[in-house]
N, C-alpha and C positions, 0 to 999 in steps of 0.2 A: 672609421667603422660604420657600418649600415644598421641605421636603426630597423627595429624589430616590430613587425605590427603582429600585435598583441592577438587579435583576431585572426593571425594569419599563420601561428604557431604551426610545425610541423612537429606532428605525435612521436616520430622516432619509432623508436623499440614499443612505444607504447602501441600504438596501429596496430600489434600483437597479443595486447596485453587482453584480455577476455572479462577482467574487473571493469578497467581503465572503458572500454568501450561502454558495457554496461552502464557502468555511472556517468558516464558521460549525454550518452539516452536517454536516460532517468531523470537528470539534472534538469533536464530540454521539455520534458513531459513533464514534470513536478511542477513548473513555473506556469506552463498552461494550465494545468486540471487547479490550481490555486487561482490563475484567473476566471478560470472557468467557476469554481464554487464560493467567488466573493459574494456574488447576489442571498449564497442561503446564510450566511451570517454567522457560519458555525468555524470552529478551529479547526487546523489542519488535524487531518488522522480521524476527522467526524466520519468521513465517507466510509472507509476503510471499516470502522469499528461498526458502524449498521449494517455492512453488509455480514460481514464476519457474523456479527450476533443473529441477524436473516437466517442466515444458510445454517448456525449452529444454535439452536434457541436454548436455551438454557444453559450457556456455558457462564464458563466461571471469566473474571478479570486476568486471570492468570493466563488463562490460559489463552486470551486475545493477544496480551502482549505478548508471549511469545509465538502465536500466529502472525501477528500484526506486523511483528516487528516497532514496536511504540513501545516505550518505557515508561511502566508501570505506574509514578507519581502523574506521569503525562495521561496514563490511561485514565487514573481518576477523573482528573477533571475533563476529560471529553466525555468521560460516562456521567458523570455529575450535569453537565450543561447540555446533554442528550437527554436524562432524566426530566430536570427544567423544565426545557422545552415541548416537553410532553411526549418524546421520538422512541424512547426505549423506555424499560421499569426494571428496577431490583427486584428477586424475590428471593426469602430464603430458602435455600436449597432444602429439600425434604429432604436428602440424603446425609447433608453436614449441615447443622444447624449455623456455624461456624461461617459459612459460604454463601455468598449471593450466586442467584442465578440469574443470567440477563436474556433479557425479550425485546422483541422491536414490538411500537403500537403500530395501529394500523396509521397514522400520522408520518410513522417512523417509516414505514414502508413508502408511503406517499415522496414525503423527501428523495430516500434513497434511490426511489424509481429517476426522480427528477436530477439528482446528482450523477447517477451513471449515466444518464444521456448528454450531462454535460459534459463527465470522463469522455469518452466515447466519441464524441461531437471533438475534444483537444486534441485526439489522437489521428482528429482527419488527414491531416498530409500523411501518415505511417499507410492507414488505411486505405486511402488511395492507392497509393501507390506498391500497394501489395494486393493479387487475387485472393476469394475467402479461402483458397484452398492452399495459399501460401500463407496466408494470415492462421489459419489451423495448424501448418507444418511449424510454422513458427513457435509456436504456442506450446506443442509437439516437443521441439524441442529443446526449451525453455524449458519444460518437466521434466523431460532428461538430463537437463544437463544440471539440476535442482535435486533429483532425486541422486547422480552421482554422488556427486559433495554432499550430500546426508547420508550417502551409506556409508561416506569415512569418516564421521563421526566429528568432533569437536578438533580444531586444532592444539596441537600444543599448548606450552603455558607464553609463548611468544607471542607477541603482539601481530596478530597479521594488517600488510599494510596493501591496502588497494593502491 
């Protein structure tokens, strides 16, 4: 019998499969944009969570993790070691006393400027090798095909398996 090189697996049914690809992409980009942001010293999901608070100033923790996709004890302590560090601030919500509200500092912007250019800078081979006007289609339709599967709402009470 012929040994199997591990690296050299053929996807099958999976070359199909639209999860299966994804995370396969993602897995490939995650491992760069983590080399890419060893130098700032922050945990994974730091990037992620300054920009989110950026572009949303005053949201709650709640509601990052479920934008963010990070898991809410996780979120703590990236908002805690973003606090720290001087990059973001709690404030109580004037609306629910009950509630923090999160901000970036202008520090906190400084970073996150320097973080997505190193995002950015990991994604060079994708980038190349796509024109901006196929890197837009793409994009395109990644929001289509993101905004489908939110209109059908939550799956079952079954495990779904990528």
């Amino acid at each position: 019998m012929e040994d199997i090189d591990e690296q050299r697996l053929k996807p099958g049914l999976m070359s199909q499969k639209l999860s299966f690809q994804l995370r396969c992409l993602l897995t490939l980009l995650a491992d760069r944009v983590a080399v890419a942001h060893q130098p700032f010293g922050l945990r994974g999901g730091s990037f992620t969570t300054l920009a989110l608070i950026a572009a949303n100033p005053g949201c709650s923790q709640i509601e990052l993790s479920r934008v963010g996709g990070l898991d809410r004890s996780l979120l703590v302590a990236i908002v805690d070691e973003l606090e720290q560090r001087g990059l973001a601030v709690r404030k109580r919500s004037a609306i629910d006393r009950r509630r923090s509200s999160l901000y970036i500092t202008d520090e906190g912007e400084a970073a996150m400027n320097e973080m997505f250019a190193a995002a950015i800078d990991s994604e060079k081979p994708i980038r190349d090798t796509f024109s901006e006007q196929e890197m837009a289609q793409f994009f395109g339709f990644i929001s289509r095909a993101h905004d489908a599967v939110a209109r059908e709402g939550a799956p079952s009470e079954q495990a779904a398996v990528l």
